[in-house]
Rosetta silent file (secondary structure, phi, psi, omega in degrees, C-alpha in Angstrom):
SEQUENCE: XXXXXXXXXXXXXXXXXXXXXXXXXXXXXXXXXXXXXXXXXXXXXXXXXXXXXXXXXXXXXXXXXXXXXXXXXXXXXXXXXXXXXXXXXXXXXXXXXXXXXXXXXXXXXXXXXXXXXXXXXXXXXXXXXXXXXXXXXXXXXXXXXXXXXXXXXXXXXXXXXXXXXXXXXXXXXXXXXXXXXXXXXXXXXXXXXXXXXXXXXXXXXXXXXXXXXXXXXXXXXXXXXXXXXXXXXXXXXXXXXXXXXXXXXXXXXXXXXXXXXXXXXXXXXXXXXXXXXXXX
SCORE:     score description
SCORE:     0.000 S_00000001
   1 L     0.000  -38.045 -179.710    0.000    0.000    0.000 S_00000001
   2 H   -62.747  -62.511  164.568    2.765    2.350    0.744 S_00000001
   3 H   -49.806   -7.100  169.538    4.055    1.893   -2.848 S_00000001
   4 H  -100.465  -20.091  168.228    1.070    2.428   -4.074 S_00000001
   5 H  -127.099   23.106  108.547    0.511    5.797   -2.831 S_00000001
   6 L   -26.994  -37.339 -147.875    4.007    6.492   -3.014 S_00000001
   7 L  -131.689  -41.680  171.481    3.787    5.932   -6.653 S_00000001
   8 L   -54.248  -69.521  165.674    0.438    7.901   -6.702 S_00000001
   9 L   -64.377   -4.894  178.400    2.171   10.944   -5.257 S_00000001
  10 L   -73.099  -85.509 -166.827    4.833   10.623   -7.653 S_00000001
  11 L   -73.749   36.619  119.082    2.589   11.083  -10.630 S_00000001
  12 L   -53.612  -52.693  157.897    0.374   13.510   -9.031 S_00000001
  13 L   -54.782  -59.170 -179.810    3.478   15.469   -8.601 S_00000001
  14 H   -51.324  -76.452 -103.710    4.349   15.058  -12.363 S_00000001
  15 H  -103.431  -13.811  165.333    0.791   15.916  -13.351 S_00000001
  16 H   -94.745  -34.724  148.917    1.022   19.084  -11.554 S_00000001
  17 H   -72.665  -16.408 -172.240    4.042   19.985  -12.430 S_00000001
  18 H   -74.326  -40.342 -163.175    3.625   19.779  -16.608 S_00000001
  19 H   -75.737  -23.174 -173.362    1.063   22.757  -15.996 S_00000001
  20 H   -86.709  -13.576  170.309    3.259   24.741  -14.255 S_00000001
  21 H   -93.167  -98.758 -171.071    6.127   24.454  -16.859 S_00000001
  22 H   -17.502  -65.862 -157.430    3.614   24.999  -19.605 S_00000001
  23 L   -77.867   10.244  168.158    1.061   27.520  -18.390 S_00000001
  24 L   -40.008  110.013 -179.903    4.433   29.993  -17.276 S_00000001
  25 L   -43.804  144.092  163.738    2.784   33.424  -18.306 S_00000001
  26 L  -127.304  163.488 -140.567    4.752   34.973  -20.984 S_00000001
  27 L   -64.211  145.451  176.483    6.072   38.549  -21.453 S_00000001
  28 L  -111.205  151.094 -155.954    2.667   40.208  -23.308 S_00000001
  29 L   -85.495  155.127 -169.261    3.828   41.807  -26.232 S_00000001
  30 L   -47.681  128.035  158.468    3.971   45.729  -26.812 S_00000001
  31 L   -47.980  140.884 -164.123    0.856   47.051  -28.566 S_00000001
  32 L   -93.504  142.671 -169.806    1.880   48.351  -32.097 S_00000001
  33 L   -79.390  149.968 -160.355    1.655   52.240  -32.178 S_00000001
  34 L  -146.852  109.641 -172.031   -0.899   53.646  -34.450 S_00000001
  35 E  -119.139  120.557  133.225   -0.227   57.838  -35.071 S_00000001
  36 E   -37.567  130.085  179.552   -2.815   59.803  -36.401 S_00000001
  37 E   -89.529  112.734  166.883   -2.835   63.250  -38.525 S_00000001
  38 E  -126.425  134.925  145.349   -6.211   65.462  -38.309 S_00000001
  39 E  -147.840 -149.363  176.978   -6.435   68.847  -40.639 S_00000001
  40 L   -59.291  -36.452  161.483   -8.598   70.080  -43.460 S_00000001
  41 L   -71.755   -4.709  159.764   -8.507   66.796  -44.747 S_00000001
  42 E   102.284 -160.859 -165.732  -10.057   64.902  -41.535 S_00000001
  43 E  -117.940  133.092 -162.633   -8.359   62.371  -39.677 S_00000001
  44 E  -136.723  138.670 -170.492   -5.961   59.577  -41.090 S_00000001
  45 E   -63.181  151.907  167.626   -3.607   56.960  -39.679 S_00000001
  46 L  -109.708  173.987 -132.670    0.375   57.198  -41.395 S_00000001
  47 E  -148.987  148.121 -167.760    1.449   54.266  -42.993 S_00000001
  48 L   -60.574  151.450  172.050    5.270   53.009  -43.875 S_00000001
  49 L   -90.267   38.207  148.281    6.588   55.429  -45.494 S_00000001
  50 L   -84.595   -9.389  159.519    7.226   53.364  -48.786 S_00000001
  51 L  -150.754  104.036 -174.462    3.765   54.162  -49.236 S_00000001
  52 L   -56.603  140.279 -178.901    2.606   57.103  -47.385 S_00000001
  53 E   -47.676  165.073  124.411   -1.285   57.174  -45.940 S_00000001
  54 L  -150.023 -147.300 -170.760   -3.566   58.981  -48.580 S_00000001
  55 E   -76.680  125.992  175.671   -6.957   59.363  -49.673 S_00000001
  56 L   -93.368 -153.981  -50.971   -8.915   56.011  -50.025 S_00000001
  57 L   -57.567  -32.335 -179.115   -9.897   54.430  -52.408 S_00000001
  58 L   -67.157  -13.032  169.254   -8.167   56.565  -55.212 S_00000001
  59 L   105.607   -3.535 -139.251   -4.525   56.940  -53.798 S_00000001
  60 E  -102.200  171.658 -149.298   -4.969   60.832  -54.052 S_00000001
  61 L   -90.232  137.302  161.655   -2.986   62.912  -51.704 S_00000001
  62 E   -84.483  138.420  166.289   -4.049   64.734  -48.899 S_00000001
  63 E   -60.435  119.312 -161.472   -5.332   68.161  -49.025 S_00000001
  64 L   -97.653   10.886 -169.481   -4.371   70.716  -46.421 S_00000001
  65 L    49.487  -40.071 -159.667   -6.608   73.564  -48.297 S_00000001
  66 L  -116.116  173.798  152.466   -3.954   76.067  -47.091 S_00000001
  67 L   -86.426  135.334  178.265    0.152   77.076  -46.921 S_00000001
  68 L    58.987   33.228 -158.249    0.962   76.094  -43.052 S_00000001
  69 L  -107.132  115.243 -172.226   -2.282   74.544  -42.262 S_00000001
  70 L   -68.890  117.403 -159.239   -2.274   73.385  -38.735 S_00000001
  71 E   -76.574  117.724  179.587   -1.623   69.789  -38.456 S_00000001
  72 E  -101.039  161.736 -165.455   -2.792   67.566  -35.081 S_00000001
  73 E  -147.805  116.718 -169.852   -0.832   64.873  -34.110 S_00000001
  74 E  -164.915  136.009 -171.335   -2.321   61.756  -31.839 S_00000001
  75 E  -123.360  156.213  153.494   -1.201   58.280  -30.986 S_00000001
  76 L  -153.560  124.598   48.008   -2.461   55.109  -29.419 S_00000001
  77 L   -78.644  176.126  175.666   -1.345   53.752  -27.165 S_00000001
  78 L   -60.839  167.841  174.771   -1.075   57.671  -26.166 S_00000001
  79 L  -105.031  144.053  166.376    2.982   59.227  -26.556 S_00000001
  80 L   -77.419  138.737 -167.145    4.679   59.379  -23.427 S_00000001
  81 L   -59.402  -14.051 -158.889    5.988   62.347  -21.988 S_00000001
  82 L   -87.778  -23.348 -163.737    9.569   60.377  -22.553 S_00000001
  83 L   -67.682  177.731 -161.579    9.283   59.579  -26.357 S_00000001
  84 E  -138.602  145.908  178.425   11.246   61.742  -29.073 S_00000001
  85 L  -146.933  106.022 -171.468    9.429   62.788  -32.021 S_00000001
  86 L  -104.906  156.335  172.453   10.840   64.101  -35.204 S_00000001
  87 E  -157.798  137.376 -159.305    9.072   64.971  -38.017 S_00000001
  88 E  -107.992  153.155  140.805    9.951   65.848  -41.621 S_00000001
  89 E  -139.698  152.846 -139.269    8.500   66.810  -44.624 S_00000001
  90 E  -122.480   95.999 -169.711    9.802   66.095  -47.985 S_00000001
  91 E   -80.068  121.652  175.132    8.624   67.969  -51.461 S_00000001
  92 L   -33.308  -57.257 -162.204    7.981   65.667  -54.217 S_00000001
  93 L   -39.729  -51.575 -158.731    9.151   68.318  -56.630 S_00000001
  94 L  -135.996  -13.914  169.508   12.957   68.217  -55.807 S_00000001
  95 L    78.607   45.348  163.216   13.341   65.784  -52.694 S_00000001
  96 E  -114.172  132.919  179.625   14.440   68.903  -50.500 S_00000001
  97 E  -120.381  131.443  170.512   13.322   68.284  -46.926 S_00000001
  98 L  -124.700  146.417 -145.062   12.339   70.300  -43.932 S_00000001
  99 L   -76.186  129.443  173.899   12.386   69.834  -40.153 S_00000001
 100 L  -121.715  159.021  178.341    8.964   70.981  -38.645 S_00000001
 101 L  -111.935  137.406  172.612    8.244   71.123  -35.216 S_00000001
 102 L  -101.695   97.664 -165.484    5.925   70.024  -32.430 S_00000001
 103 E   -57.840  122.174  173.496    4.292   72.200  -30.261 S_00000001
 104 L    58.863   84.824   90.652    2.590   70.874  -26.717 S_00000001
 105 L    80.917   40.372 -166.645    3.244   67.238  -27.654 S_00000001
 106 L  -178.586  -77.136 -177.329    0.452   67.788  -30.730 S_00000001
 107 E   -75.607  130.681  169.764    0.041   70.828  -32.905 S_00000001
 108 E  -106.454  155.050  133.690    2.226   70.739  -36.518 S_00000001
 109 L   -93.062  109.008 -173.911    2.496   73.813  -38.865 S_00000001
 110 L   -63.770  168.393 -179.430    2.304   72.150  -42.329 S_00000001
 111 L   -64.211  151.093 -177.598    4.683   73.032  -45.147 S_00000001
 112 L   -95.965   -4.326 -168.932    4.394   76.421  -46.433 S_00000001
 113 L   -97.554   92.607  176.453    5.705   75.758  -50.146 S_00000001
 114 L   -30.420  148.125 -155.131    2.980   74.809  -52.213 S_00000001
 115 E   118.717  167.101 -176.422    3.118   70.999  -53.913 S_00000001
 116 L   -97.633  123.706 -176.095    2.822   67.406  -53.219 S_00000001
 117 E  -153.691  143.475  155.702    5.393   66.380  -49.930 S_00000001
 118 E   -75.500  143.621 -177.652    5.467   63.516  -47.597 S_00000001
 119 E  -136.794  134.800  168.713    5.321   64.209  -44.328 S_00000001
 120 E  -139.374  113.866 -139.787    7.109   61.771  -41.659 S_00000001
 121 E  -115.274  131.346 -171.073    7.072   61.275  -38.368 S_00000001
 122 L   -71.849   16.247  -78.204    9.624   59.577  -36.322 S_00000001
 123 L  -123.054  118.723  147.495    8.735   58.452  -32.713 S_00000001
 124 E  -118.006  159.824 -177.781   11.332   56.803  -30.428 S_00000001
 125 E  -116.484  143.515 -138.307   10.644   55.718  -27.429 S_00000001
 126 L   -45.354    0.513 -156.025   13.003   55.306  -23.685 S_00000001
 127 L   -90.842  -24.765 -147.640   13.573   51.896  -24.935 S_00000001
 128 L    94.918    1.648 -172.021   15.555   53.030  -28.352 S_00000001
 129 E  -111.279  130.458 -152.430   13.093   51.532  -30.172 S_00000001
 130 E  -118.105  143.069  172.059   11.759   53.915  -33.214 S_00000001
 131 L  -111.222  161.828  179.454    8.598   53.537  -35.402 S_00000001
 132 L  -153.472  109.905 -170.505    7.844   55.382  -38.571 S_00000001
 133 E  -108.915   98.333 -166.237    4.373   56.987  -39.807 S_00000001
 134 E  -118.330  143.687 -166.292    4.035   58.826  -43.078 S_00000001
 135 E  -136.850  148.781  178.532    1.131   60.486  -44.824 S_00000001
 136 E   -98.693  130.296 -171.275    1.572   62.163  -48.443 S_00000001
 137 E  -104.609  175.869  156.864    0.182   65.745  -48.575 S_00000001
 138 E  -155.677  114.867 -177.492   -0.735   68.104  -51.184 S_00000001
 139 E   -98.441  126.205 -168.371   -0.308   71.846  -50.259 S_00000001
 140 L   -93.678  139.797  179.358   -2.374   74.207  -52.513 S_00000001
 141 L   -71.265  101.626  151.004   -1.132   78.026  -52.997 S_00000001
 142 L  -141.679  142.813 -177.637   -3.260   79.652  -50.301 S_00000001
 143 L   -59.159  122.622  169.843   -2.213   81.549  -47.912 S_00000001
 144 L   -59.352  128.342  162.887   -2.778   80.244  -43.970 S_00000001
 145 L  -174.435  168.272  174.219   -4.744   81.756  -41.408 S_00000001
 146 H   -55.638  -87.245  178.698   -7.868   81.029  -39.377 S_00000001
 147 H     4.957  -43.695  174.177   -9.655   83.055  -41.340 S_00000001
 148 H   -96.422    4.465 -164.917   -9.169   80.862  -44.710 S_00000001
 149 H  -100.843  -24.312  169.645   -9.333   77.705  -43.039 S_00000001
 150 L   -70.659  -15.977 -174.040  -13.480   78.920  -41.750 S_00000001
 151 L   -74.614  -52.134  167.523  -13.656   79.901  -45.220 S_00000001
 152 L    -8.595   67.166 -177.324  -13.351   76.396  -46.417 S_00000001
 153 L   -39.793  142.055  144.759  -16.896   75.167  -47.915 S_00000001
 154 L   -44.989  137.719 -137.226  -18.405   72.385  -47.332 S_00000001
 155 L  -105.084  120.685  171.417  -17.982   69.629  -50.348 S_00000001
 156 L   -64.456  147.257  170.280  -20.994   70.128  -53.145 S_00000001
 157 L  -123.387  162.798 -179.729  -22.957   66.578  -54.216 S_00000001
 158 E  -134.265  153.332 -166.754  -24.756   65.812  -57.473 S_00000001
 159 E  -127.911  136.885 -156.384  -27.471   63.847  -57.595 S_00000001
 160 E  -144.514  135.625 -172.679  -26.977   61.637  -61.332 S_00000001
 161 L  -140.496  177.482  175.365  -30.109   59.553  -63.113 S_00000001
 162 L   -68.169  -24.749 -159.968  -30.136   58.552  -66.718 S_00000001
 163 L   -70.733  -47.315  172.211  -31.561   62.013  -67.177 S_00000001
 164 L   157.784 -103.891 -166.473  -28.042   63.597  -66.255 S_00000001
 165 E  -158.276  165.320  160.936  -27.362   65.494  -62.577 S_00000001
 166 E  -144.980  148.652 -175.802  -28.105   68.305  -60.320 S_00000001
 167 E   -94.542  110.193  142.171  -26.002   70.057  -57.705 S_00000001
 168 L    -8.152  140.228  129.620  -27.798   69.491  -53.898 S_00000001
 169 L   -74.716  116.737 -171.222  -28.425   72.440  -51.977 S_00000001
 170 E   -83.133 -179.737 -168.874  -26.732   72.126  -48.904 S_00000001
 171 L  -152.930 -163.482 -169.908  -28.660   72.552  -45.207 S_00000001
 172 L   -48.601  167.137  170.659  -26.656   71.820  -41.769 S_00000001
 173 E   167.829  145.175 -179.734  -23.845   70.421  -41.502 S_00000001
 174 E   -98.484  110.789  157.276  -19.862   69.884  -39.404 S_00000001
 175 E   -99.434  150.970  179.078  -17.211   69.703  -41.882 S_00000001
 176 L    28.197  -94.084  151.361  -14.035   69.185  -40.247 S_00000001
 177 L  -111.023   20.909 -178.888  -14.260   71.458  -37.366 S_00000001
 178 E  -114.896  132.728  147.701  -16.549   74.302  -38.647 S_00000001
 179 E  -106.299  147.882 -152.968  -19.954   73.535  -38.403 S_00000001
 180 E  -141.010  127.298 -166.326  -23.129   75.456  -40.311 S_00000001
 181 L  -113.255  139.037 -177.782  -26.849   76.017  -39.528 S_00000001
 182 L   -96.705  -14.295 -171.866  -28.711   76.457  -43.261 S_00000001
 183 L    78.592 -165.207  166.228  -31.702   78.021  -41.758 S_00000001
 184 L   -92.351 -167.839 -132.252  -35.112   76.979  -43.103 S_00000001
 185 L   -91.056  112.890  162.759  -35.273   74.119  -45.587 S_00000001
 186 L   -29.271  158.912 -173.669  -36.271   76.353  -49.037 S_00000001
 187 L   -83.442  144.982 -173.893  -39.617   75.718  -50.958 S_00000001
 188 L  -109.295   56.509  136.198  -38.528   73.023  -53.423 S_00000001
 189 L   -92.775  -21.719  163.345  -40.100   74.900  -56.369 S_00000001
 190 L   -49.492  -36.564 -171.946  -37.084   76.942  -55.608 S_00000001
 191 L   -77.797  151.629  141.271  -34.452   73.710  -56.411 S_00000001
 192 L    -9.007  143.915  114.463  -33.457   72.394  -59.680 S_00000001
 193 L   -89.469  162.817  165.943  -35.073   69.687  -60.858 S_00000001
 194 E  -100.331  106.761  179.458  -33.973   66.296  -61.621 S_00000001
 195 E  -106.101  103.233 -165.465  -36.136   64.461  -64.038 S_00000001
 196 E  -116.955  167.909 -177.474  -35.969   60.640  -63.455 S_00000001
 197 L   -80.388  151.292  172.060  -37.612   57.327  -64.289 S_00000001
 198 L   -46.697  123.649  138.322  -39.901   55.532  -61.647 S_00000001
 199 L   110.325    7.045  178.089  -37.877   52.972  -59.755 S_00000001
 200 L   -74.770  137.727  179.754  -34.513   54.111  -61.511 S_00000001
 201 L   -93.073  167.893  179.152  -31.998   54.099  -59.529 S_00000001
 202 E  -116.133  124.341 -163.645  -29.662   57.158  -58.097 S_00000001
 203 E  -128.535  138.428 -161.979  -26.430   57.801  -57.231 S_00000001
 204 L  -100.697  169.099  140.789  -24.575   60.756  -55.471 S_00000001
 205 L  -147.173  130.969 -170.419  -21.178   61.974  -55.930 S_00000001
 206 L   -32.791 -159.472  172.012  -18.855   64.691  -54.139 S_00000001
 207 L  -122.111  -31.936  149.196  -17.556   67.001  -55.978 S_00000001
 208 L  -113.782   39.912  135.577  -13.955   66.363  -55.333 S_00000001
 209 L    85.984   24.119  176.323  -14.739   63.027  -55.722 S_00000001
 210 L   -82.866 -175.855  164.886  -14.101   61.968  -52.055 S_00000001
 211 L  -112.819 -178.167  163.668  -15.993   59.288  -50.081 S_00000001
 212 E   -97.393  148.443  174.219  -18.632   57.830  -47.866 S_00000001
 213 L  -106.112  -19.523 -177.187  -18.890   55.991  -44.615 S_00000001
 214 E  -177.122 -149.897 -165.023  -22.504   55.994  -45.202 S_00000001
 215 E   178.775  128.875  170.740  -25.992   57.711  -46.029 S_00000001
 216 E  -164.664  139.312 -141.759  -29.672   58.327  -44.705 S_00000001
 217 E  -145.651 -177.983  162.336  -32.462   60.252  -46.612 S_00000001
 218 E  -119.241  105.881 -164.185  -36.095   60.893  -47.444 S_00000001
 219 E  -105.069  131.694 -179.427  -37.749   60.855  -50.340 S_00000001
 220 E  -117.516  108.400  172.497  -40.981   63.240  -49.923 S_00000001
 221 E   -42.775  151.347  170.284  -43.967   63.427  -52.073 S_00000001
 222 L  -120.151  161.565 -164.097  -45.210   66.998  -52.898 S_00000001
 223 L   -46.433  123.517 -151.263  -48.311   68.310  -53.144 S_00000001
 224 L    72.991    2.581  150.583  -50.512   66.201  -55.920 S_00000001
 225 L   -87.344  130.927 -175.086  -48.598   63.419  -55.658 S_00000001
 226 L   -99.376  110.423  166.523  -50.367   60.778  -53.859 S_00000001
 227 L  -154.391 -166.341  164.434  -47.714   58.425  -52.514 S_00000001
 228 L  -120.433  155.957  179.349  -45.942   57.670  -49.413 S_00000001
 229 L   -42.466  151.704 -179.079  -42.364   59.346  -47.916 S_00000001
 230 E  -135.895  122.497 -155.724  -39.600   56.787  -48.550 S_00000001
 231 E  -131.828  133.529  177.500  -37.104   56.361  -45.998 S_00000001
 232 E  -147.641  152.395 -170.424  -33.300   54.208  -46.687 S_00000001
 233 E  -125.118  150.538  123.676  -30.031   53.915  -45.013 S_00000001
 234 E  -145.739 -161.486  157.048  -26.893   52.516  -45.443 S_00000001
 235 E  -155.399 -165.971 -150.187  -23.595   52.334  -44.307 S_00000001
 236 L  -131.055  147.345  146.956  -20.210   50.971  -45.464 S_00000001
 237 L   -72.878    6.348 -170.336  -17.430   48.642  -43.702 S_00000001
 238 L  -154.906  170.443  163.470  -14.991   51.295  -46.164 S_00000001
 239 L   -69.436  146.594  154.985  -14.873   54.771  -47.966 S_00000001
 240 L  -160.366  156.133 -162.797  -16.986   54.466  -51.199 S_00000001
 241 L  -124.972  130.872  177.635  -17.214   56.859  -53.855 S_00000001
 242 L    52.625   61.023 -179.526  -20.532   57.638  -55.929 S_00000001
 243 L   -71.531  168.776 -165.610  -22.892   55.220  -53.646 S_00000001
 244 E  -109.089  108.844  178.760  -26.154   54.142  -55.035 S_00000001
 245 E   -84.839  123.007  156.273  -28.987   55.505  -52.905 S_00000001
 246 L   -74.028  126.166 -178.459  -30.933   52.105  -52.863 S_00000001
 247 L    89.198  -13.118  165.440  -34.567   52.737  -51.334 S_00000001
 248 L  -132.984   49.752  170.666  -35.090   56.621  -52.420 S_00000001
 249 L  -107.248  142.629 -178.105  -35.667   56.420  -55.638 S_00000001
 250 L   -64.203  114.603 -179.567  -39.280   57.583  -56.504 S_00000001
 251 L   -77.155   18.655  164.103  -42.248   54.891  -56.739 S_00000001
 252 L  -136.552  174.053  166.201  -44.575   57.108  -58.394 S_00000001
 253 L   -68.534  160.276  168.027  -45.357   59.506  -61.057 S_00000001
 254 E   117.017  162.744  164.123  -44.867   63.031  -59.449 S_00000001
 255 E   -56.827  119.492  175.468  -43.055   65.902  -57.565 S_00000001
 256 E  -126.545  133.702  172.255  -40.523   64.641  -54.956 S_00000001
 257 E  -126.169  154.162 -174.875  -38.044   66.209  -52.702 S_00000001
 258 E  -122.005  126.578  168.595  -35.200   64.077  -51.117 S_00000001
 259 E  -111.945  129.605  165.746  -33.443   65.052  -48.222 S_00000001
 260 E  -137.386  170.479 -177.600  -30.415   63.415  -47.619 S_00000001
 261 E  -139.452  122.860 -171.555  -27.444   63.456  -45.191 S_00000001
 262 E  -118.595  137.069 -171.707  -24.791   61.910  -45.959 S_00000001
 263 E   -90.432  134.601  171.932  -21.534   60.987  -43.324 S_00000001
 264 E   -85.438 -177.282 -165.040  -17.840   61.427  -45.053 S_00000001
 265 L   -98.110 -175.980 -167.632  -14.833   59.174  -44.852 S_00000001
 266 L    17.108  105.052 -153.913  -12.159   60.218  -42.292 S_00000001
 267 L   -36.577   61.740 -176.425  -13.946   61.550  -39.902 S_00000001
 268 L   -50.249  -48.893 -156.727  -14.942   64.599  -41.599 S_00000001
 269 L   123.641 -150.032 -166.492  -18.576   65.113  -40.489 S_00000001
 270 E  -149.263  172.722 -168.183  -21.591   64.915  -42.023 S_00000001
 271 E  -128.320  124.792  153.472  -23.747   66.776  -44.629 S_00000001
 272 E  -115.038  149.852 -160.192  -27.655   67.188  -45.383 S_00000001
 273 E  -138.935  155.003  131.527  -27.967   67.843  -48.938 S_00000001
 274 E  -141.598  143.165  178.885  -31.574   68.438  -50.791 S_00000001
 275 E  -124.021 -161.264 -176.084  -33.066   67.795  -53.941 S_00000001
 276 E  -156.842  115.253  153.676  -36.244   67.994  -56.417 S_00000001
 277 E  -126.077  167.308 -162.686  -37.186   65.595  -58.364 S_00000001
 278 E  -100.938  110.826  158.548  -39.467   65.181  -61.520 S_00000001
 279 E  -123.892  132.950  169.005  -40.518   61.123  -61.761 S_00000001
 280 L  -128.156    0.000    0.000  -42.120   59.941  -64.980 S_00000001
């Protein structure tokens, strides 16, 4: 009997020991840093810099609307009071680069020299260990100041049938950081019209041909039409450019006006747009 639980406690021992080799916690590994950009162009992650962040889906560069157009700067995990941060930017034109600096751990002043530049930001951190985040710009000759960057309009949509387009009238809306109250919504014998087939479908697009995270509208009979309001949604897992409002296209003969609001890609803001259409 003694060898028998002798022999018991042996492998009892073993069987408690294998977990204890095995299940040894291991070191959990550093979260990978992820640095963000916000301007006129909304907010965008950098990217190695063999291919610098830009606009999705088309590649196209971002726009800072201005010369010196103040730049935000934000990481997560958050930057540490300890980390080093350099940051460059680079002109396509001639590959001449210049050092910019960062104020309060945040605010950039963008290049002042009009053109397409890289901009790239360095981070090391107490350890010695350095990351690298790059976004491609495009600086257009305007001068900086608050003043032009409130000037900065809000992005026109067209509303496109077989019949051809119309340019939206815009109502509220936040673009970037300015937001705009439209007042009330106009008589929509005032709008355009758009004259489209019953059940055709419609599709919007920006004007500089940016994207969507999503969409949600109305389509409203007008006076003599007998139908009912038509109400659709959608939203996107991506940016998409020139979506197909599914669900507000008109199901009658008649006067219609569509209100829509549409959300932008990088966290831009949102839009309400309206329009008048003609269905035959």
């Amino acid at each position: 009997m003694t060898r028998r639980r002798d022999a018991l406690a042996l492998s009892l021992g073993l069987a408690l020991a294998v977990p204890a080799l095995t299940g040894a916690a291991s070191p959990s590994p550093e979260p990978e840093l992820v640095v963000w950009l916000r301007g006129p162009f909304g907010t965008v992650a950098g990217t190695n810099p063999a291919d610098p962040a830009n606009a999705a889906p088309d590649g196209r560069p971002l726009g800072t609307w201005m010369r010196e157009a103040t730049l935000e700067l934000s990481a997560q995990p958050p930057l540490a009071a300890t980390d080093f941060v350099t940051l460059r930017a680079t002109a396509s034109e001639d590959g001449s680069t210049i050092e910019l600096p960062l104020e309060d751990g945040r605010w950039i002043t963008g290049p002042d020299r009009p053109g397409e530049h890289t901009l790239l930001a360095t981070v090391m951190d107490d350890r010695g260990v350095a990351s690298e985040h790059a976004w491609s710009l495009d600086v257009p000759d305007r001068p900086g100041s608050w003043e032009a960057l409130l000037e900065m309009p809000a992005i026109e949509a067209s509303l496109s049938g077989s019949s051809g387009s119309v340019v939206g009238v815009r109502g509220h809306g936040c673009h970037v950081d300015t937001c705009q109250e439209a007042g009330y919504r106009p008589p929509a014998s005032s709008l355009e019209p758009l004259t489209v087939t019953v059940g055709e479908p419609l599709t919007l697009e920006l004007a500089d041909g940016s994207a969507l995270v999503g969409w949600e509208g109305r389509t409203e009979p007008q006076p003599g039409t007998r139908a009912e309001t038509r109400l659709a949604t959608d939203h996107f897992d991506g940016p998409v450019v020139g979506p197909t409002l599914t669900g507000l296209e008109p199901d009658r003969p008649g006067e219609w006006l569509l209100e829509l609001r549409v959300d932008y890609d990088r966290e831009r803001g949102w839009q309400w747009y309206l329009f008048r259409l003609i269905a035959e």
